[in-house]
N, C-alpha and C positions, 0 to 999 in steps of 0.2 A: 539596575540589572539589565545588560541586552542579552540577547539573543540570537542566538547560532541556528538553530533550524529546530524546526517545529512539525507535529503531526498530531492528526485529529485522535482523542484517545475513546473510550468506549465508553466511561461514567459521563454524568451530567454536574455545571457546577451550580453555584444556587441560582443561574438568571435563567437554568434550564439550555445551555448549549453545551456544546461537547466540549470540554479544554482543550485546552492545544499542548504539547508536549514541546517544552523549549530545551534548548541547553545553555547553563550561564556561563557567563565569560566573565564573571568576577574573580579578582585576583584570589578571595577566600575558596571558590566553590569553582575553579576552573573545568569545565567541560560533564557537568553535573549536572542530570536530566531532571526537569522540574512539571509538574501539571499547575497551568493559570489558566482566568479563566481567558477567551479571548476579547473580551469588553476592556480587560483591564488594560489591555495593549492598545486601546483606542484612545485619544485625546477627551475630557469630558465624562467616561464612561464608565464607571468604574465598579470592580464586584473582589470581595476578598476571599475568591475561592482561590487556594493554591498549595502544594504539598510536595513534598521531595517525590521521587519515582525511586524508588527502596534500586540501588545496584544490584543486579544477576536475579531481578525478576522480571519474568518472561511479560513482558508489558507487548502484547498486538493488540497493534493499531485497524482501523478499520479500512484503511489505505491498504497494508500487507496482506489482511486478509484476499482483498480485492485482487491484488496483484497476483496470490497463491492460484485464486481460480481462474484467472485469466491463464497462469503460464501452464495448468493442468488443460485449458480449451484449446490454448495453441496447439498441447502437444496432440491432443487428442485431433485437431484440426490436421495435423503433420503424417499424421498415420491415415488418415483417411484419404487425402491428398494421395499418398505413397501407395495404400490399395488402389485407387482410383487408375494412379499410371499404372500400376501394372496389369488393369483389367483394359486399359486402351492397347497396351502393347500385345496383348493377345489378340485382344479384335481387329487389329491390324494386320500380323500374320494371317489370322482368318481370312480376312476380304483379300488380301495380294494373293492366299493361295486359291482364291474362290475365281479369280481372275483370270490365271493362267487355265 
């Protein structure tokens, strides 16, 4: 069985690391989301944790979660940014008409 792409999932498997989330590219189970553990993807190393990922359940990963709060900081970052110029475009009027 290979593998299409992978991401870290939130249970542990039995060596104690987070599985990885694959997708199989077998001709039976084409594009069918699988949790292994990531030992067993190594040469030598091997652990029989592994289970289908049930289709249309909400499986977040701990990568999206991360991703969720970062693009909530950006925004919050973008508005703050955006008060920021428009408290310089005031104090700029200010000092020109302080000038004349």
């Amino acid at each position: 069985m290979s593998t299409a792409s992978s991401s870290v999932a939130d249970d542990l498997c039995h060596c104690k690391l987070p599985p990885r989330i694959c997708t199989s590219k077998t001709k039976d189970n084409p594009g069918k989301k699988f949790r292994v553990c990531p030992n067993s993807l190594k040469p030598g190393k091997k652990c029989d944790y592994w289970e289908w990922v049930e289709e249309g359940s909400a499986v977040k990963t701990h990568l999206e979660d991360e991703i969720a709060t970062i693009k909530e900081e950006v925004l919050a970052l973008k508005k703050e940014v955006a008060e920021l110029r428009k408290t310089a475009r005031s104090k700029r009027v200010k000092i020109s008409c302080n000038l004349l």
